[in-house]
Backbone as numpy.savetxt, mean C-alpha at the origin, in Angstrom:
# Nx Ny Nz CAx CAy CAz Cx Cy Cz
43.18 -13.48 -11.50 41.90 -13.17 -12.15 41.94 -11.74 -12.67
41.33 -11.44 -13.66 41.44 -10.31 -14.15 40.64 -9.32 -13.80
41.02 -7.99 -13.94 40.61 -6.63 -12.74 39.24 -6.83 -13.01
38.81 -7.03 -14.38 37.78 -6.67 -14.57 36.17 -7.13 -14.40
36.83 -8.66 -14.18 36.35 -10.52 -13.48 36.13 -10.15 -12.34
36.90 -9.65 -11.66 37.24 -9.24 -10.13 36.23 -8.13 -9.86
35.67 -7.22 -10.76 34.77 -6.10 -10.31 33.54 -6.41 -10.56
33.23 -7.20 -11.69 32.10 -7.85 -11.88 31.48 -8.61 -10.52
32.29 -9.11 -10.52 32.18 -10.37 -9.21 31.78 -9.67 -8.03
32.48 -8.52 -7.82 32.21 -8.01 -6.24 30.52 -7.25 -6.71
30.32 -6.82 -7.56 28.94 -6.25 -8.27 28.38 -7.09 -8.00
28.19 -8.22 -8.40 27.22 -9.20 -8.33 27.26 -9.64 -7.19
28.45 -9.67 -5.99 27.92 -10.25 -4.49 27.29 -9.38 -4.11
27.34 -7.69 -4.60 26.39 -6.57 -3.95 25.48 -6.67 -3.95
24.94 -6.86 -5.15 23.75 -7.04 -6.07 23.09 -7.71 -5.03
23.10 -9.17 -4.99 22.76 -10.49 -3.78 22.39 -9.84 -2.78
23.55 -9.55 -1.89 23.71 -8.72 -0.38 22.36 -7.85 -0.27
22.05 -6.87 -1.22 21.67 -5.92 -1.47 20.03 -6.30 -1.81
19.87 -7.14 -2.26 18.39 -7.63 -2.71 18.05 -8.31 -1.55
19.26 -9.34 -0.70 18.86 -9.98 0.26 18.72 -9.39 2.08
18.75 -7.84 1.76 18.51 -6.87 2.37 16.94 -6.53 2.61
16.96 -6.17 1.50 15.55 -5.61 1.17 14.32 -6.76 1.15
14.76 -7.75 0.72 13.66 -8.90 1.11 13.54 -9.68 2.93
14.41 -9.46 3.35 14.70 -9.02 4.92 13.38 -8.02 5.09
13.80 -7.26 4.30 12.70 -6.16 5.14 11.70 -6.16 5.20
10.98 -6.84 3.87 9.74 -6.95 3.59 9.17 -8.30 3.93
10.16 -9.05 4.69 9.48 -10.14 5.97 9.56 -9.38 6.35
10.15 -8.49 7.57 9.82 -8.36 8.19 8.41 -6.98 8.88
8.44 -6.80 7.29 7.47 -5.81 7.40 5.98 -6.93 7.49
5.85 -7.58 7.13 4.81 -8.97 7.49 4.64 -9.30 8.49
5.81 -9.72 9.16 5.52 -10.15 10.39 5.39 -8.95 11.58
5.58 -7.80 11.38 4.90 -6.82 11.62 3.47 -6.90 12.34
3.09 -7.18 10.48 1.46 -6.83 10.66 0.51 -8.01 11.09
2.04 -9.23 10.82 0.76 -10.87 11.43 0.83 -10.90 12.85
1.29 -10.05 13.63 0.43 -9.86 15.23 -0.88 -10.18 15.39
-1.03 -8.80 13.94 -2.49 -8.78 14.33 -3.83 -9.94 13.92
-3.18 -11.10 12.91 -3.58 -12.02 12.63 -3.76 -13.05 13.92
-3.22 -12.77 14.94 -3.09 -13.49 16.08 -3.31 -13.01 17.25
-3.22 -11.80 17.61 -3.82 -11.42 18.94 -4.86 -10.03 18.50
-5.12 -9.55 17.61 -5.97 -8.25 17.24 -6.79 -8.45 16.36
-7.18 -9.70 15.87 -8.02 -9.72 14.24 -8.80 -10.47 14.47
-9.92 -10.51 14.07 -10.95 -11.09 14.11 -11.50 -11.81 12.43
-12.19 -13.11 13.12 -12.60 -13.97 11.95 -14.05 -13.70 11.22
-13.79 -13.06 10.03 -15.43 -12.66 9.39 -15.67 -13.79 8.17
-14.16 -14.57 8.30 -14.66 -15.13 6.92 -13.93 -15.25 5.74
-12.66 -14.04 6.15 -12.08 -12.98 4.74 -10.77 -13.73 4.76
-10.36 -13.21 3.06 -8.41 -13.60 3.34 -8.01 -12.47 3.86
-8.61 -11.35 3.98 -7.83 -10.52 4.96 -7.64 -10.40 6.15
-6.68 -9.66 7.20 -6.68 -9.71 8.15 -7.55 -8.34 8.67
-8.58 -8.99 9.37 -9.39 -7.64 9.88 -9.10 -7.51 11.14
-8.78 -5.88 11.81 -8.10 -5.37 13.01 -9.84 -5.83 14.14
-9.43 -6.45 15.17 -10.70 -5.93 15.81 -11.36 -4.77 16.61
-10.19 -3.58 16.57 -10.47 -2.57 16.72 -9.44 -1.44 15.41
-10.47 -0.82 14.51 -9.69 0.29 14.02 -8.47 0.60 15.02
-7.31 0.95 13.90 -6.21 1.92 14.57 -6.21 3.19 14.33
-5.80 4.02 14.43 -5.88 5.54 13.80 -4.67 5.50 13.02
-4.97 6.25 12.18 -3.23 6.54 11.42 -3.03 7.65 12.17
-1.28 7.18 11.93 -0.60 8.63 12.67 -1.03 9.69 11.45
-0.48 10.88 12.67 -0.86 12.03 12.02 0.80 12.40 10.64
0.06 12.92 9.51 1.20 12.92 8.65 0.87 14.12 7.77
1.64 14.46 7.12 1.58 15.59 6.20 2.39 15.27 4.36
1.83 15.04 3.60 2.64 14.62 2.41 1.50 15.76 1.29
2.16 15.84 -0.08 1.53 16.43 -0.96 0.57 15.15 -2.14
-0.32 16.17 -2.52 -0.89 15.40 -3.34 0.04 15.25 -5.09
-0.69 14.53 -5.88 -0.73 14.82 -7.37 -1.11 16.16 -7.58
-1.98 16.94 -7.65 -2.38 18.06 -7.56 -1.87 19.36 -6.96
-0.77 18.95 -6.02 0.07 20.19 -5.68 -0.83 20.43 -3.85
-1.86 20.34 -3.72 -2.46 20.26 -2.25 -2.10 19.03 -1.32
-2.38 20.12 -0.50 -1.70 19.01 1.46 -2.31 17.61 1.23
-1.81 16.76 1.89 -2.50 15.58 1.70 -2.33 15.13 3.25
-3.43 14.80 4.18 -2.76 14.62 5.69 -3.37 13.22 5.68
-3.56 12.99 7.09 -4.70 12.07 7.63 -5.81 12.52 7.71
-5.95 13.39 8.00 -7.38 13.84 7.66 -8.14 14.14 5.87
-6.94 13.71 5.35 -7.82 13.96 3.70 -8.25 12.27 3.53
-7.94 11.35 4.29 -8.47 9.33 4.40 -9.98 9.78 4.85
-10.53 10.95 5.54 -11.33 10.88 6.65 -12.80 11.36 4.88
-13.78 10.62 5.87 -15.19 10.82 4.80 -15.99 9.25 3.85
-14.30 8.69 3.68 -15.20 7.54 3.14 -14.02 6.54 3.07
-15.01 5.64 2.38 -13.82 4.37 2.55 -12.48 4.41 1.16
-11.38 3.85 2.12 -9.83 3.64 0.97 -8.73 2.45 0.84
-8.78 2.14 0.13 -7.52 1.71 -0.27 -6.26 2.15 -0.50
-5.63 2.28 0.53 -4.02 2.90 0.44 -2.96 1.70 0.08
-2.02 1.93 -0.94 -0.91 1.16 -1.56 0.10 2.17 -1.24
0.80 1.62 -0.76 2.68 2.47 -1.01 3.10 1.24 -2.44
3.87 2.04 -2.92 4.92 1.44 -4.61 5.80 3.15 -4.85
6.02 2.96 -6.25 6.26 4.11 -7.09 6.65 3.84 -8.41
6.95 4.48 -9.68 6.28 4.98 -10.67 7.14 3.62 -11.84
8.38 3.62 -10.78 9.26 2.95 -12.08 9.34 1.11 -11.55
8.48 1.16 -10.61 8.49 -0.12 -10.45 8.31 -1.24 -11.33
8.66 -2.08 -11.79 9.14 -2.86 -12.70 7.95 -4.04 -12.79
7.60 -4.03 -11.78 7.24 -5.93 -11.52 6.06 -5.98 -10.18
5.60 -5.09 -9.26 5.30 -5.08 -8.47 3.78 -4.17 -8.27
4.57 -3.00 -8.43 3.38 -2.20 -8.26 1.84 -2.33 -9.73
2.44 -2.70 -10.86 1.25 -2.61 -11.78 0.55 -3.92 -11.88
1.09 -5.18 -11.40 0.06 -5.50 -11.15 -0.89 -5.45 -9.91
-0.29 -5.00 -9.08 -1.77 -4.63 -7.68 -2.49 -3.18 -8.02
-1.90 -2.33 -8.65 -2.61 -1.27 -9.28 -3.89 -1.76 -10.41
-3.59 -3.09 -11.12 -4.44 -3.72 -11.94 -5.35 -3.93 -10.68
-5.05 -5.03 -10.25 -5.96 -5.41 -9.27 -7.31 -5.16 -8.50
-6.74 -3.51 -8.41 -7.51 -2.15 -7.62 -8.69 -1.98 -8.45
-8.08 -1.64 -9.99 -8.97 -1.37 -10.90 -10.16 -2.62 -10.88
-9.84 -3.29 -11.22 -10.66 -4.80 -11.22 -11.37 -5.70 -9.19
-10.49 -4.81 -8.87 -11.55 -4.62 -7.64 -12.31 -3.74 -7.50
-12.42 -2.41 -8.14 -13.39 -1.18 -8.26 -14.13 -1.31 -8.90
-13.97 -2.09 -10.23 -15.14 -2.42 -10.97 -16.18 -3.32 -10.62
-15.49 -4.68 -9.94 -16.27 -5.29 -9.28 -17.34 -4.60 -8.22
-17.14 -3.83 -7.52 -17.54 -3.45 -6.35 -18.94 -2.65 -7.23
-18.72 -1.74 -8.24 -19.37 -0.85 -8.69 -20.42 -1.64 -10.00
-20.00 -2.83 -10.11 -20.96 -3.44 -10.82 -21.98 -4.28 -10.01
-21.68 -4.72 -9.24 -22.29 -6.02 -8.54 -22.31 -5.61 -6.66
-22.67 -4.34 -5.88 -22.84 -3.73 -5.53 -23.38 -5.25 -4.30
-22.97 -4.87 -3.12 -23.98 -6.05 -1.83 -25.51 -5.68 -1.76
-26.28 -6.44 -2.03 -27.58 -6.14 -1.69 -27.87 -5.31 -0.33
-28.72 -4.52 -0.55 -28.73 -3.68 0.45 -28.06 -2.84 1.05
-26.80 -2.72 0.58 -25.23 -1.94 0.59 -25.76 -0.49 0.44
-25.70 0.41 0.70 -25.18 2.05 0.89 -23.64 1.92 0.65
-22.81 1.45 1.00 -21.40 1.68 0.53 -21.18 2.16 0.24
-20.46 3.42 -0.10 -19.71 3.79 -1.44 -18.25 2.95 -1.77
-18.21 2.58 -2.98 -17.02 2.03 -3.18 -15.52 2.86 -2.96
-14.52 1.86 -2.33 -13.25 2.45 -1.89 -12.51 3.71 -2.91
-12.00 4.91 -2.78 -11.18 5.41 -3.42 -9.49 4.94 -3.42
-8.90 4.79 -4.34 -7.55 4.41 -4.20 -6.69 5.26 -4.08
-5.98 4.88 -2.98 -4.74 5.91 -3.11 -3.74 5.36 -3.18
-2.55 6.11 -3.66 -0.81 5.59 -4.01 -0.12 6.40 -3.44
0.74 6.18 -2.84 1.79 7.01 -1.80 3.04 6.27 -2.52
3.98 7.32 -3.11 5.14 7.08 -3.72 6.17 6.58 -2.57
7.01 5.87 -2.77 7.92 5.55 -1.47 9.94 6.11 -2.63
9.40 6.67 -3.56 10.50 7.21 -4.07 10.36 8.77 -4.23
10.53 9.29 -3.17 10.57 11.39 -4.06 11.73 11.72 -4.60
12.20 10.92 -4.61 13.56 11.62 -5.79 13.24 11.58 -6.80
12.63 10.36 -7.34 12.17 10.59 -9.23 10.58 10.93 -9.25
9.67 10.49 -7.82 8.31 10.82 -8.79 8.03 12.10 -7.99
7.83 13.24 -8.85 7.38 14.12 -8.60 5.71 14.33 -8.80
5.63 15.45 -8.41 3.90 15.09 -8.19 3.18 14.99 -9.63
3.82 15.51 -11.03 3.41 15.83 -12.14 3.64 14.08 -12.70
5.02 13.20 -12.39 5.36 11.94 -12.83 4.36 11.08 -12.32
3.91 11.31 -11.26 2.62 10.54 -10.31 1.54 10.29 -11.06
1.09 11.78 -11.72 -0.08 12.03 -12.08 -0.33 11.03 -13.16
1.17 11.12 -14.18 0.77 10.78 -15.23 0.83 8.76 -15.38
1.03 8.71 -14.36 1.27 6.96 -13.96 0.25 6.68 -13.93
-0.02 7.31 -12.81 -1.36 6.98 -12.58 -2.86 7.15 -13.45
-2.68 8.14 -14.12 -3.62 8.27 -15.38 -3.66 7.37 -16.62
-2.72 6.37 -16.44 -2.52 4.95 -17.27 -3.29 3.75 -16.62
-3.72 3.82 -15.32 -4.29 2.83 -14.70 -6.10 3.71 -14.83
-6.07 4.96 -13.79 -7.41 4.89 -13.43 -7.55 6.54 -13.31
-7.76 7.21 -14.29 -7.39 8.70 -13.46 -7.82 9.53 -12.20
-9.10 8.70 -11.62 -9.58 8.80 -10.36 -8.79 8.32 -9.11
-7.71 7.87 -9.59 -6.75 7.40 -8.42 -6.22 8.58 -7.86
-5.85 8.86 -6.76 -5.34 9.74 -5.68 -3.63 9.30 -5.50
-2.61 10.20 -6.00 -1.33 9.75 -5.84 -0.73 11.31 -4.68
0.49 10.68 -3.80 0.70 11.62 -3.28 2.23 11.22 -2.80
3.33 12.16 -1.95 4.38 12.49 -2.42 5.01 12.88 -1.32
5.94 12.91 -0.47 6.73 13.59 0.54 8.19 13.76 0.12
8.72 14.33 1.84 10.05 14.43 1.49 10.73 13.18 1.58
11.59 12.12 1.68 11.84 11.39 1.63 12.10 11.50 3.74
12.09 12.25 4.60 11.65 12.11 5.81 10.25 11.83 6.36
9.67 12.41 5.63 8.24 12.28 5.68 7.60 10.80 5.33
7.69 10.27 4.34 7.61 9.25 4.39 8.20 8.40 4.89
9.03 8.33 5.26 9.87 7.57 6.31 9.23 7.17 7.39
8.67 8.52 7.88 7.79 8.23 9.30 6.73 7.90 8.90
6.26 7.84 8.02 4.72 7.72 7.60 4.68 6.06 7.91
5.77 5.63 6.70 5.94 3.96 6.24 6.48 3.28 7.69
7.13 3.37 8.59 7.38 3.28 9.58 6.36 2.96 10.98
5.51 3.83 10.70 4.47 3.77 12.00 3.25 2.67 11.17
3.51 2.55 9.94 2.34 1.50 9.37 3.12 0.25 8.86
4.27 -0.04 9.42 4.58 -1.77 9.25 5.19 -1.36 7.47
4.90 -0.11 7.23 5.59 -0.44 5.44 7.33 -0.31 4.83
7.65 -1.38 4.65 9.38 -1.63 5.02 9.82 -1.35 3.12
10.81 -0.56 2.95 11.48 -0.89 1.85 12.56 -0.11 1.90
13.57 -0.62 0.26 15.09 -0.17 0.76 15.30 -0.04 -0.94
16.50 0.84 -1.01 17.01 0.95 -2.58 17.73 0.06 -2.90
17.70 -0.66 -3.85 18.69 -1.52 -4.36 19.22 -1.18 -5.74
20.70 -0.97 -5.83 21.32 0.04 -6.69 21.55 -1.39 -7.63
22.13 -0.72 -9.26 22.07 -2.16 -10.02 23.22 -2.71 -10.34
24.19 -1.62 -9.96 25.60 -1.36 -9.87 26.10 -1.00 -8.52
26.03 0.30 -8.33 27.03 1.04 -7.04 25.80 2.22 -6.69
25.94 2.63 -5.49 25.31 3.67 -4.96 25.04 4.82 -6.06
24.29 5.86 -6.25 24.81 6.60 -7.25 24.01 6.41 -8.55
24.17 5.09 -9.17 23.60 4.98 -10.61 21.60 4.02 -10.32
21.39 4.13 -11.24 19.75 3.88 -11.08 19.53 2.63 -10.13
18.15 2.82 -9.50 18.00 2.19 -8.33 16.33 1.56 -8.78
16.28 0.23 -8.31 14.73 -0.15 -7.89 14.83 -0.32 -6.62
13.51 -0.41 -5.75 13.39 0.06 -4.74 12.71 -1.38 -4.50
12.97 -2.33 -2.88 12.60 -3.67 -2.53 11.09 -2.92 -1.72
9.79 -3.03 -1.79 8.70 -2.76 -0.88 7.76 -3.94 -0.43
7.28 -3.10 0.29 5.74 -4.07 0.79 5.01 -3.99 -0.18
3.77 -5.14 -0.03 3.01 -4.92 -1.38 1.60 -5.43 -0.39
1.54 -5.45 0.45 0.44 -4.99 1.14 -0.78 -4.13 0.95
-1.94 -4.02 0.84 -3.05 -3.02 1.01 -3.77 -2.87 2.10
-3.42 -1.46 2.56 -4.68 -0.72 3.68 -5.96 -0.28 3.47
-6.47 -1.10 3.82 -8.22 -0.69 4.30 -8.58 0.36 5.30
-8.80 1.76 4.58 -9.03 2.72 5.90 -10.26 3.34 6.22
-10.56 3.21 7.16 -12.45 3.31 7.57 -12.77 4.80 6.71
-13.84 5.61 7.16 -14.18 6.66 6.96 -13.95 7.89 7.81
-13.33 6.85 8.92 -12.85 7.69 10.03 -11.29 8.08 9.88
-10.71 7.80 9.11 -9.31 7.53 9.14 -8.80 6.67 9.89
-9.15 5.25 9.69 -8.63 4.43 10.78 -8.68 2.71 10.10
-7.04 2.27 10.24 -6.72 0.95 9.33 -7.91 -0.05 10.36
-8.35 -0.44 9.02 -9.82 -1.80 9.55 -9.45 -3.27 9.36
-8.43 -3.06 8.20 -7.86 -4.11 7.39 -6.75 -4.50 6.53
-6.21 -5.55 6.57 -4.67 -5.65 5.53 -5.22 -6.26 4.58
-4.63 -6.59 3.33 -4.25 -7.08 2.41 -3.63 -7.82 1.81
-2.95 -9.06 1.66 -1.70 -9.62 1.78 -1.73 -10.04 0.24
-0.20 -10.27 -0.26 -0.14 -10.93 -1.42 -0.41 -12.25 -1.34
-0.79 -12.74 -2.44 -1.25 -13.23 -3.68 -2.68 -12.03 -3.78
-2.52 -10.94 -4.49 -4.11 -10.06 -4.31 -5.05 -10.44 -5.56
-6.34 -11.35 -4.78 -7.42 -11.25 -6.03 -8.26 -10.17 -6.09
-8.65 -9.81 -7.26 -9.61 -8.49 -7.18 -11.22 -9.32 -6.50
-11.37 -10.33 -6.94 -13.08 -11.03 -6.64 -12.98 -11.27 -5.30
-11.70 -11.71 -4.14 -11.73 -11.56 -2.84 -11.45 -11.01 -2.30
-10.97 -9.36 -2.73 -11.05 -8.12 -2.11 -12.52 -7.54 -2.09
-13.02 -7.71 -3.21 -14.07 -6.93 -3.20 -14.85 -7.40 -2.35
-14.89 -9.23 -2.26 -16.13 -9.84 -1.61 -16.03 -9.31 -0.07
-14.32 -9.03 0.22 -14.33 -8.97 1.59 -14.37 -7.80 2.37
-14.32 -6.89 1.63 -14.98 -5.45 1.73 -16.22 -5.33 1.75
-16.99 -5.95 1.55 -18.70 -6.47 1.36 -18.50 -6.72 2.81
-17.70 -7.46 3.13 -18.36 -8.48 4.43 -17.72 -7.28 5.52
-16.79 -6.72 5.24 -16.31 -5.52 6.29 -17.30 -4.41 7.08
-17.63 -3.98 5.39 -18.53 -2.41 5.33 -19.58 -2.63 6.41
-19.98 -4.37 5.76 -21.70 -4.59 5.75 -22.10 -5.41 7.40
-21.15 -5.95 6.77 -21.02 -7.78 8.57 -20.70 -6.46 9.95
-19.62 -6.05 10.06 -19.21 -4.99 11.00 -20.28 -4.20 11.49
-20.49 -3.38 10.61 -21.34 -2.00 10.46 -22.50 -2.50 11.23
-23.26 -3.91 11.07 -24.37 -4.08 11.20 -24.91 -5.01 12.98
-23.49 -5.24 13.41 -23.16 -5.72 14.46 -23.74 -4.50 15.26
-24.60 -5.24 16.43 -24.96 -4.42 17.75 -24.06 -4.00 18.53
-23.49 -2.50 18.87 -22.91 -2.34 19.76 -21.40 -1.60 19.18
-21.29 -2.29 17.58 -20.09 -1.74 16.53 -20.24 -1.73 15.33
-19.70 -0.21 14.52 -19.35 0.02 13.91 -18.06 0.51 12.90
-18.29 0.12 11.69 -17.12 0.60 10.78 -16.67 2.03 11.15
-17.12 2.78 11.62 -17.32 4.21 12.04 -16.79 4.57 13.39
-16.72 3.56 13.90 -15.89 3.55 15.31 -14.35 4.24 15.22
């Protein structure tokens, strides 16, 4: 066979190997979080999985779009939507970034009766710092919603971040180590109280009309329960 048949070939079993890595991961970043579908979540109704007790996020330190700290304590004040993706994602991240949008609008048009709410802010946590820098963030993100919140670590930092929250992904090169990479992720969304504390997942297939509805039933059903609150 010829050298060149022969290099192709081993490329393309990488390729495989290499994708069938990363989709490894992102089961198992699922089954992770479907514990809590089974011994921690409680039934309101929703396609999401709601925690029956907030968790806290670990404590973390990453930068914003803006060049300022971004911790756990910047989740704290009101309600969020946290997504991990990043900028050059192909196939994944823009449409749940659509989604967001068309779940924000919903929320802000058609409001729960009797709701105080404020509707969720979105945030994006890059899971690539080698290419998105905080200025590449900005401008991604200013194609979707410019009120979106994007933010940025060292590639240790997020590590531990994605790690302590079930969020699994891996580089998959298109060739060899070295030359351009897409990255295999979760595509999951975090629901984080006002306290800084995950209330709720997200799972794919994401509709914007049963996110929003079920954030209604979170804020409102929870909150209004004797004895507990969203605020807990």
């Amino acid at each position: 066979m010829p050298e060149k048949a022969i290099a192709e070939r081993h490329r393309s079993s990488t390729r495989r190997l290499i994708t069938g890595i990363g989709l490894a991961l992102i089961v198992l970043g699922m089954l992770w979080f479907s514990v809590f579908r089974t011994e921690e979540s409680i039934d309101l109704g929703t396609t999401a999985t709601v925690l029956a007790k907030p968790r806290p996020l670990p404590a973390f330190t990453l930068t914003d779009h803006q060049g300022d700290s971004f911790t756990e304590k910047s989740l704290h004040g009101q309600w969020t939507f946290l997504y991990f993706g990043y900028t050059s994602c192909p196939d994944v991240c823009p449409p749940v970034l659509a989604t967001l949008i068309r779940t924000d609008r919903i929320l802000r048009e058609t409001p729960a009766p009797g709701s105080s709410r404020p509707v969720p802010r979105i945030v994006f946590v890059s899971l690539d710092p080698e290419r998105d820098t905080k200025e590449r963030i900005m401008r991604y993100l200013s194609r979707f919603n410019p009120d979106f919140l994007g933010a940025t670590g060292t590639e240790e930092e997020i590590r531990n971040l994605t790690r302590q929250l079930g969020v699994t992904y891996r580089r998959s090169y298109k060739d060899k180590p070295g030359e351009d990479y897409i990255i295999d992720h979760s595509s999951f969304i975090l629901l984080i109280t006002p306290q800084g504390r995950i209330r709720a997942t997200f799972f794919p297939p994401h509709d914007p009309a049963a996110i929003a509805e079920d954030f209604r039933k979170i804020s409102v059903i929870i909150g209004n329960r004797p004895g507990e609150s969203v605020f807990d």
